[in-house]
C-alpha positions as CSV (number, residue, x, y, z in Angstrom):
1,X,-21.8,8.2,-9.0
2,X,-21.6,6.2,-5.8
3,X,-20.2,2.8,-4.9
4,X,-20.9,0.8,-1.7
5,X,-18.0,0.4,0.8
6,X,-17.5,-1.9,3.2
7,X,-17.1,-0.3,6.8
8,X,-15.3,-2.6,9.5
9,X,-17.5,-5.3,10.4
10,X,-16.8,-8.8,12.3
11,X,-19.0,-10.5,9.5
12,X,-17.1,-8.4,6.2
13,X,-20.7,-7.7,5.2
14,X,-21.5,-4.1,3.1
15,X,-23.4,-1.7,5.2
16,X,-26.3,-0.5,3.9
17,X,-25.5,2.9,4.7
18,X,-21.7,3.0,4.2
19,X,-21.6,5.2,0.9
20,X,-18.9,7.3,-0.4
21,X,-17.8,8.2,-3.9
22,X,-15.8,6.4,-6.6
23,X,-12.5,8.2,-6.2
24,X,-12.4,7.9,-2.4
25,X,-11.2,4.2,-2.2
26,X,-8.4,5.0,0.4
27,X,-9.0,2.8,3.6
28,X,-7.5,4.3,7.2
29,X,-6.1,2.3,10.4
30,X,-6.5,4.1,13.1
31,X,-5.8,3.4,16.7
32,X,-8.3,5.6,19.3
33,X,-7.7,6.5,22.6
34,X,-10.0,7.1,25.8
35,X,-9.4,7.4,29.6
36,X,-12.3,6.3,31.9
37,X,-13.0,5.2,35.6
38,X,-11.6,2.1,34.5
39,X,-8.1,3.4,32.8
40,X,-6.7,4.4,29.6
41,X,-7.5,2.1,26.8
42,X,-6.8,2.2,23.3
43,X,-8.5,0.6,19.8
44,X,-7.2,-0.6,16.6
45,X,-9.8,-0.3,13.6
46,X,-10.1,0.1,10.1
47,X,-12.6,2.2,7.7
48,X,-12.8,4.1,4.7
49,X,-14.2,7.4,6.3
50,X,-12.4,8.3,10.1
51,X,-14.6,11.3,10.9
52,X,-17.9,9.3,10.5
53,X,-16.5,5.9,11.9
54,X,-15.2,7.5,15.8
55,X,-18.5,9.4,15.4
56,X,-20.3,6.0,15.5
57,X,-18.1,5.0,18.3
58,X,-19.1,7.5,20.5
59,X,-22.0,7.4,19.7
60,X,-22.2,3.8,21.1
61,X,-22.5,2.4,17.3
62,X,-19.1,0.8,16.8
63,X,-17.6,-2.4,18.0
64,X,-18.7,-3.5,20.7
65,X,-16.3,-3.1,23.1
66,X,-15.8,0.5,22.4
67,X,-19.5,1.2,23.7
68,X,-20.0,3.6,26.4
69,X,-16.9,5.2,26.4
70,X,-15.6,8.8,25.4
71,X,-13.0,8.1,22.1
72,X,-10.4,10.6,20.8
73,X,-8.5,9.7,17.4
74,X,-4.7,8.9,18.5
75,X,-3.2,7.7,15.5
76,X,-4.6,7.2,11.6
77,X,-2.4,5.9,8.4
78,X,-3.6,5.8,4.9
79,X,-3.8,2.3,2.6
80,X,-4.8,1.6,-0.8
81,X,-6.5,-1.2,-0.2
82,X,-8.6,-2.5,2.0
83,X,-6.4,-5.9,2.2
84,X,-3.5,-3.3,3.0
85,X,-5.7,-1.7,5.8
86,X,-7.1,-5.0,7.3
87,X,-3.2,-6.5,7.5
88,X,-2.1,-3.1,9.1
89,X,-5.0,-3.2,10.9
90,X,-3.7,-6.6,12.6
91,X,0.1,-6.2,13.3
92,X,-1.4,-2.7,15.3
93,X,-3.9,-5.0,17.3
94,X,-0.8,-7.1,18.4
95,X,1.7,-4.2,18.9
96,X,1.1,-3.1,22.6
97,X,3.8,-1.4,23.4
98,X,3.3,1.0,19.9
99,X,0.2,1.5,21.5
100,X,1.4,2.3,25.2
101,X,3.2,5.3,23.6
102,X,0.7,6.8,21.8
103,X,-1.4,8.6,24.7
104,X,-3.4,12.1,24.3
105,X,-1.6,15.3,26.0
106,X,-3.7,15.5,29.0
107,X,-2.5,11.8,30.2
């Protein structure tokens, strides 16, 4: 049986496509990572499946400022809840200096 999830969104809206089974009701932070012309930045997210979410960000699907840019998973914890996830979520957003140490090995 399947159960709609909401995915990360600005508007907290279910995605049509956002599927995943009963039992999987985990939700993931995760913080990515990418270097470009213009410097290293990083992202703070949320979602209930990581592999498919970064594939939607580099595939210029995500948020909007992740869009054109090459994204590598830094960082992921795991949260009951999607409250849980979404408060993480927040206190990573404002943490810079957690996420000035968390830089992939070829920086």
């Amino acid at each position: 049986m399947s159960v709609l999830q909401v995915e990360h969104s600005r508007n907290g809206k279910a995605l049509a496509n956002a599927r995943a089974t009963a039992e999987s009701t985990a939700c993931f932070v995760y913080v990515l990572g990418s270097i470009g012309a213009d410097g290293y930045r990083t992202y703070v997210g949320w979602t209930n499946d990581l592999e498919r979410r970064l594939a939607r960000h580099n595939a210029g699907i995500g948020a909007r400022s992740t869009r054109g840019r090459a994204w590598f998973l830094l960082y992921a914890e795991r949260h009951e809840s999607r409250e849980e996830a979404m408060s993480r979520e927040w206190h990573l957003k404002r943490n810079r200096s957690f996420r000035k140490r968390l830089t992939h090995p070829d920086c």
